[in-house]
N, C-alpha and C positions, 0 to 999 in steps of 0.2 A: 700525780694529782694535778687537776688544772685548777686556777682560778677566775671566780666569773670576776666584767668590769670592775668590782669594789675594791676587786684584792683579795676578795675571799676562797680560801679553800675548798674543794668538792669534789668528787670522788669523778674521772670520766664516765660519763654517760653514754649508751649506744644512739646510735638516729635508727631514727626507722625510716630514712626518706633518703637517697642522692642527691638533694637539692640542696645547695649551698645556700640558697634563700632562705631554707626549713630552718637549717643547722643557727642561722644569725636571726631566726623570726621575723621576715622582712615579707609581708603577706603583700605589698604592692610594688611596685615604683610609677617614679613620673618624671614627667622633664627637666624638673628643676635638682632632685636629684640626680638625674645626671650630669645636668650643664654645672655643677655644684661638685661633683665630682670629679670634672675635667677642671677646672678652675682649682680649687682649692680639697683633695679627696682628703685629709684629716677630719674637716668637717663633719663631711659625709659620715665617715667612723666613729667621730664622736657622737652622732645621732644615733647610729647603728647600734654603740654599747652604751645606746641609754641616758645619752648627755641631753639637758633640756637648754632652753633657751629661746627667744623669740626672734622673730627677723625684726631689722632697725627701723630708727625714725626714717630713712629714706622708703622704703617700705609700706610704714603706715601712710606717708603722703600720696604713695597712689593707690593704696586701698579706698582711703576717704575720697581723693580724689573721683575714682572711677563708681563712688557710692553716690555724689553728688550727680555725677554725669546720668548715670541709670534713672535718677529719678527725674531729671532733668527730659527727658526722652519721655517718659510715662506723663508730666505734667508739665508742659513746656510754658504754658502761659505764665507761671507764679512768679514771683518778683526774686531778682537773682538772689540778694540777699538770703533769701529759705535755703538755697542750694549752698552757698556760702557757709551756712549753720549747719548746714548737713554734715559737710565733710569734718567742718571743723568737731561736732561732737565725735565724729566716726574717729578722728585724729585723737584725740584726746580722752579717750575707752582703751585706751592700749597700756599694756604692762611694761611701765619705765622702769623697772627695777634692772641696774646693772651698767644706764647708757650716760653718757654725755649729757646733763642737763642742758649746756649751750647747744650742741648739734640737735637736740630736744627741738627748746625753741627756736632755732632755725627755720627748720623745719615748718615747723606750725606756722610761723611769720609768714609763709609765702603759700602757703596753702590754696588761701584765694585767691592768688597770682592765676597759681596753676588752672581751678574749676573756670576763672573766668577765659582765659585764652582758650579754651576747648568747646564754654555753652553753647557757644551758634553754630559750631560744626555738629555737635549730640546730638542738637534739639534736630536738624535738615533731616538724620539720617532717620527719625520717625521713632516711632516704638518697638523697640526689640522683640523679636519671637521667645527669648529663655533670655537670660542672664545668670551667669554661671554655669550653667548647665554643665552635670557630669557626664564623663567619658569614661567610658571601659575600652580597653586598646590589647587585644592578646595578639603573641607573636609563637609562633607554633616553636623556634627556637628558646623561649624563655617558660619558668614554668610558674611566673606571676604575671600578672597584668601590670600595665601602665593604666592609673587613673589620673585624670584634669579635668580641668574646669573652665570651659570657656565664658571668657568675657561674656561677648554680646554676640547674639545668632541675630539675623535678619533673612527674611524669607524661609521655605523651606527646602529642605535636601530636596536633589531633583526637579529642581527651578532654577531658572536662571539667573535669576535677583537672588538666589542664595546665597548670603555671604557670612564668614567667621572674623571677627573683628577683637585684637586684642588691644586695650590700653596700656601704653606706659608712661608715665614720667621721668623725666632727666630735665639734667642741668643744660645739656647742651643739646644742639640741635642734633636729629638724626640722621644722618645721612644715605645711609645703608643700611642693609639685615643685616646684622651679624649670624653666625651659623649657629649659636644658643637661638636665637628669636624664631629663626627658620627651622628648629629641629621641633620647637613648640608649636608650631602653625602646622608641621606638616602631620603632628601626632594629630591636633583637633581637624583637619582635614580627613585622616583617616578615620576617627573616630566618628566622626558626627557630618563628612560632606561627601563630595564625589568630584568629579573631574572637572562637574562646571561649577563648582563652589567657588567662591572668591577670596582669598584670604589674607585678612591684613592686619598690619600694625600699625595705629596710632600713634602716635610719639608727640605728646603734651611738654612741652617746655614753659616756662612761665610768659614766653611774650606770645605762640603760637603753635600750629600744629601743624605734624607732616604727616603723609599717610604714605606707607612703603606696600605692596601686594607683594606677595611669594606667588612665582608662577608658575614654577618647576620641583613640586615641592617631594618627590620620589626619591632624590637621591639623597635629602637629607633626612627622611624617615627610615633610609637603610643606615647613613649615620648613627644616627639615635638608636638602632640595633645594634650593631656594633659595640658604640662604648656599653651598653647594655650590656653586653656576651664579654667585655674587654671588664666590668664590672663582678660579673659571676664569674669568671676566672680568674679576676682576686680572691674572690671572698670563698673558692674553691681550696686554695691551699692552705685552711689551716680550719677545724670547727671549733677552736680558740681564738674567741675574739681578740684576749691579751697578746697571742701569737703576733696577729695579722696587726692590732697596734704597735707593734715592731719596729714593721715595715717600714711604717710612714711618720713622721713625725712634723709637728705642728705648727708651721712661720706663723707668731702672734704678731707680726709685723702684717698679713695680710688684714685688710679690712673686713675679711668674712669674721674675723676675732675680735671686733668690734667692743663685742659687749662685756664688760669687766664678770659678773657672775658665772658665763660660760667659759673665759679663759682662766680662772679660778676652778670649778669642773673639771677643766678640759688638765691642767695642768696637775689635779690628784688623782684624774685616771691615768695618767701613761707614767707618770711616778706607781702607782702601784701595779700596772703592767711591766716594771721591771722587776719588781720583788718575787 
């Protein structure tokens, strides 16, 4: 008898399909699951069999953040102030259940740090072609797609002022790509640019901005294959999810465990993945 994520009993079921994606109902991937699953893979798993939870207050500051910037670019002249109330409503529409009321407000406190050390760099670079804009990315090795969502498009594919721009916020300055940032840039290059695309990363700090290009960006979208293929042959040895919660078990000392509702979750699935 197997039993699904709850604990519950059921009788084995056949697949109709070889795809280890079919067997764990995983119809997409994307970058962040992967870089997520090289960092920290319990996580990954506990999403897999059905764990919810939201990403944190460091999170919602560059969502709001990057909500102010976008409108910031579409209506440059307004008084900063609106862009200010922008982010800060966008921060504070977010589901707190579970976090850190101080690292909460934190958070929020600097908010307007962040939108203002970025506005006059936003507003130069004009009006964006899309924002967000989705991607579809298939890889003839996998038998899902990778979907994302780029930031901000400027010009278009096959120009040479075409460029994929992502934002992020941190505490500290940027110095470098790291290989998560560049295995995301080089996925919206494939998705959405071509050879003379230009692709970069923003990095918002509260006092200012850096801006990094990827300009070799082929070897790290074979990366991002990779753990991909390093991914489906985990999830290939066992069509029990309880099985494969086994494997790996779950440092709540990492910060991806952040939020108390999910390490509560997380901690009565792999208890009932031994019973």
């Amino acid at each position: 008898m197997n039993k699904d994520h709850r604990g519950i009993s059921s009788p084995p079921t056949k697949r109709k399909t070889n795809s280890p994606f079919d067997w764990h109902d995983i119809g997409h991937l994307s970058v962040s699951t992967i870089n997520t699953w090289v960092a920290c893979p319990s996580q990954i798993l506990y999403k897999f069999a059905g764990g919810t939870g939201e990403a944190g207050p460091s999170a919602w500051r560059g969502s709001s953040v990057e909500t102010a910037f976008e409108r910031a670019m579409i209506e440059p002249d307004k008084p900063d102030e609106l862009y200010y109330d922008i982010a800060l409503r966008d921060f504070d529409g977010r589901n707190a259940k579970g976090f850190d009321w101080s690292k909460i407000d934190k958070e929020r406190n600097h908010v307007t740090d962040y939108v203002n050390a970025g506005l006059s760099f936003f507003k130069k670079l004009g009006t964006p072609t899309s924002y967000q804009k989705k991607i579809l990315v298939e890889f003839d090795e996998l038998e899902v797609p990778f979907v994302g969502y780029i930031d901000f498009e400027f010009g278009e594919k096959g120009t040479k002022n075409h460029q994929i721009r992502d934002c992020k916020t941190s505490i500290r300055r940027m110095s470098r790509l790291t290989d998560a940032h560049c295995r995301q840039l080089a996925l919206y290059g494939k998705g959405a640019g071509d050879s003379d695309t230009q692709l970069w990363i923003d990095s918002v700090t509260r006092h200012e901005i850096v801006s990094l290009k990827l300009s070799n960006p082929e070897p790290y979208l074979q990366d991002l294959l990779n753990k991909a293929l390093g991914l489906r042959k985990f999830l290939s040895t066992s069509q029990d999810m309880n099985e494969l919660l086994q494997m790996i078990q779950p440092n709540y000392d990492d910060w991806m465990w952040s939020n108390a509702e999910s390490r509560k979750q997380a901690k009565i699935l792999w208890e009932n993945k031994i019973g």
